[in-house]
N, C-alpha and C positions, 0 to 999 in steps of 0.2 A: 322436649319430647324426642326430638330426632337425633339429640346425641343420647337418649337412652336405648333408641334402637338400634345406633348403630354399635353402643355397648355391647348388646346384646345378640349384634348379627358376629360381632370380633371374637366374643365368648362361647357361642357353639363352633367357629370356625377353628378355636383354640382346641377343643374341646375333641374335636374331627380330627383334628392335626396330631394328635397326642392320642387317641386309640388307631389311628393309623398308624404311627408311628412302634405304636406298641404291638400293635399285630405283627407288621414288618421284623420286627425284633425279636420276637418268637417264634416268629417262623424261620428266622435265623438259628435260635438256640436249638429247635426240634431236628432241621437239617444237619445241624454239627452236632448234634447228640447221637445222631443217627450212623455218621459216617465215620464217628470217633471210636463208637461201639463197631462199627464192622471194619476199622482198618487192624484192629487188634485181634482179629480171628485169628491169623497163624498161632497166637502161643496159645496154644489149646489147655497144655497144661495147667493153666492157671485156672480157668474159668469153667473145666470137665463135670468135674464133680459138682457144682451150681445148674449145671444145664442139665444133670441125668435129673435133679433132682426140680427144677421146673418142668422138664415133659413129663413128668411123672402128675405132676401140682397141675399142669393143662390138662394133659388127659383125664384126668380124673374128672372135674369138674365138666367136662365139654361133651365125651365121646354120648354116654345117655342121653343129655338134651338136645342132641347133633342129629342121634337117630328117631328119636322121639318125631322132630320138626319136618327130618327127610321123608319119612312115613307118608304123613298124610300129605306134602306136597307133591311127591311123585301122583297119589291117589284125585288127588284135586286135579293137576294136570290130563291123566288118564281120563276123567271124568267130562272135560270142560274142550279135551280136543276128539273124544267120543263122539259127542252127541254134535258136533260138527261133522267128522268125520262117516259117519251114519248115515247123514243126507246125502253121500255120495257114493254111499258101498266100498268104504275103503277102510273099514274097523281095521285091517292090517297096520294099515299105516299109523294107528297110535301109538303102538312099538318104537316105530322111528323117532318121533314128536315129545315121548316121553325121553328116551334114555335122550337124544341132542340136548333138551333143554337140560336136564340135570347135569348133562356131562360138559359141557360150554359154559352155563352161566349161573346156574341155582347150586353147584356142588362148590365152589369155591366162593361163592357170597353168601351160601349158607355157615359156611366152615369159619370163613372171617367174620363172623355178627355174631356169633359164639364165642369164637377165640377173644372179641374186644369188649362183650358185655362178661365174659364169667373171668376169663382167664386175665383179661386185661387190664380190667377192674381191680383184681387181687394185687395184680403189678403194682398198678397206681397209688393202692393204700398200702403195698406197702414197703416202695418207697418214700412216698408223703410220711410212712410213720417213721423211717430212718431218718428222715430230713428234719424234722418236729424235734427228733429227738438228740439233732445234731451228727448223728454220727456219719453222715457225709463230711462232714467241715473233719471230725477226726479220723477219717481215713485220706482225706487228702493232708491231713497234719502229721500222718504216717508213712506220708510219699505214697500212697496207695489213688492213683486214680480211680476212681469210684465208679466212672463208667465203662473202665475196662474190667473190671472186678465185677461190676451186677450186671449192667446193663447188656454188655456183650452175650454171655448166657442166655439172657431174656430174649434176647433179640432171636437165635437159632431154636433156642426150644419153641419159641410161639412158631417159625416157619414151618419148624418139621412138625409139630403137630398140628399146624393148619394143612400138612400136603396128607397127613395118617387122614385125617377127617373128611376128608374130600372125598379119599375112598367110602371111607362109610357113609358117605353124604348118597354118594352114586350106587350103592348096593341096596342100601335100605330103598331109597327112592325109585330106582326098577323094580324092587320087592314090592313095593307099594302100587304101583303102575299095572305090575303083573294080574296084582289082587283084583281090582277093578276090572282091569279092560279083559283078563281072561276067566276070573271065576262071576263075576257079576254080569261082563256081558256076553258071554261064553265065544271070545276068539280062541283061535287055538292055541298051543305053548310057541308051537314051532313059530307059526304066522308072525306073533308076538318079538321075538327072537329074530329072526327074518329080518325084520321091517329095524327095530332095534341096532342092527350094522348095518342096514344098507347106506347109510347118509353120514357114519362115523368115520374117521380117519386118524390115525397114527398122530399126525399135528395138531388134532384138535385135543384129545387126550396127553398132551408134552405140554400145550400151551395152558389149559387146566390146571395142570400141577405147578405150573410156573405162575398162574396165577394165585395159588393157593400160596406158596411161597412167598409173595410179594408181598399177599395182603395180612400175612401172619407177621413177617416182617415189620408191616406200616403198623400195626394194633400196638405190637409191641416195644417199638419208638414211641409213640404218640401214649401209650401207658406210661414207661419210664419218664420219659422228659413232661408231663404235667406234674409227676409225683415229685420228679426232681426239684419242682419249680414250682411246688406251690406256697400257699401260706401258709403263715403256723399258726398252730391251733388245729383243733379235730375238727370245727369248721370248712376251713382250709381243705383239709384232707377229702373230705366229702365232695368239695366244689372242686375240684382233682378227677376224684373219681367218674362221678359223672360229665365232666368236661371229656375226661380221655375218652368213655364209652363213644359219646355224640362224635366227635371231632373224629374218632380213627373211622365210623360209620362211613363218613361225609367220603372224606380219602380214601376207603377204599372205594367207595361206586364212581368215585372221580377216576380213580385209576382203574379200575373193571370199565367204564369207557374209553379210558385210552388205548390201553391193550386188545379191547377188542374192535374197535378201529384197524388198529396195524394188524391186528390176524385176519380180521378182512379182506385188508387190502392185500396182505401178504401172502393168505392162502383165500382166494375166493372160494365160495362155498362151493358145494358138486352140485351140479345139474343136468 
């Protein structure tokens, strides 16, 4: 009996050792998939015409359900910092409350949950369906590295259309804000507006977009290298897809804490 247990304490500790091991090892391939695709940026000409034609393939898919989601969040916040702000006679002050949150932290995690459930996902299948169908293996049998060829592309268009969407994340969602806190509870436009810059800054707006950048960036690594890397079979392909959704999620509110941590500390807020 107790050499069966301890069979069995060695075989989940094997077992531990070997998807640690495995994780480790992937998280190796995602970092050097990442930095392989961004060390080949300079030769632009190669990979131009793949990229006009993925911002094209993001936008499309994102820019409507981006505005759609900023809408009613603006309107929710407007809503929820109202009827707070009411008990103290400061309805002005939703202006401020709305546009900070949208413009700091909801315009670039709104723009990345987009970019890695629509735009992301399409990456994912359809690398996985190049991979399935070999023709990674024959483009590197053509001296063609593959992820300076796809991957690089993918990687600038998901940024630059995460930093386009940020903006329409923050327009729609003041649009939204507006609707509420000045036609429903009747603040003024100006007041609204007013209170809406009083608490923004030049830094907080550069860091945004850099945020946006980052995390369009992270979607777009974390798409190519599951597709790159998955199993064969349309099976395979599927457990790719939704693997890259969850996974570049996780990574970006990991890194949407780090970042805003160091802008913290870097730029403490006004008071």
């Amino acid at each position: 009996m107790a050499d069966g247990v301890l069979r069995g304490v060695s075989s989940g500790t094997d077992l531990v050792r070997r998807r640690a091991g495995s994780a480790v090892y992937q998280t190796g391939v995602l970092f050097i998939t990442a930095i392989e695709g961004f060390r080949k940026t300079w030769n632009i000409s190669q990979w131009w015409a793949e990229y006009i034609e993925q911002c094209y393939l993001a936008a499309s898919v994102t820019a409507l359900p981006v505005m759609l989601v900023a809408l009613p969040l603006g309107g929710t916040i407007s809503l929820q910092v109202g009827q707070i702000v009411r008990q103290i006679g400061a309805q002005s002050g939703t202006g401020a409350a709305v546009v900070q949150a949208m413009v700091t932290q909801v315009a670039p995690l709104a723009a990345a949950l987009l970019i890695s459930g629509a735009a992301g996902t399409a990456m994912a299948a359809d690398m996985g369906s190049r991979r399935i169908r070999d023709e990674l293996d024959a483009m590197e049998a053509m001296a063609i590295n593959p992820v300076h060829r796809l991957v690089t592309p993918r990687l600038w268009a998901a940024s630059t259309v995460g930093v386009l969407l940020c903006s329409i994340v923050i327009l729609a969602g003041v649009a939204g804000g507006f609707y509420f806190n000045v036609i429903q509870e009747g603040v003024t436009p100006g007041s609204y507006f007013d209170g809406a810059t009083s608490l923004l800054r030049l830094s907080d707006l550069l860091v945004t977009l850099f945020k946006a950048w980052i995390f369009g960036f992270i979607a777009a690594a974390v798409a190519c290298w599951r597709g790159m890397t998955c199993d064969y079979g349309p099976s395979g392909v599927g457990r790719a897809v939704n693997q890259a959704a969850v996974i570049a999620a996780l990574l970006v509110f990991a890194a949407n804490y780090v970042i805003s941590t160091l802008d913290y500390a870097l730029f403490p807020p006004l008071t």
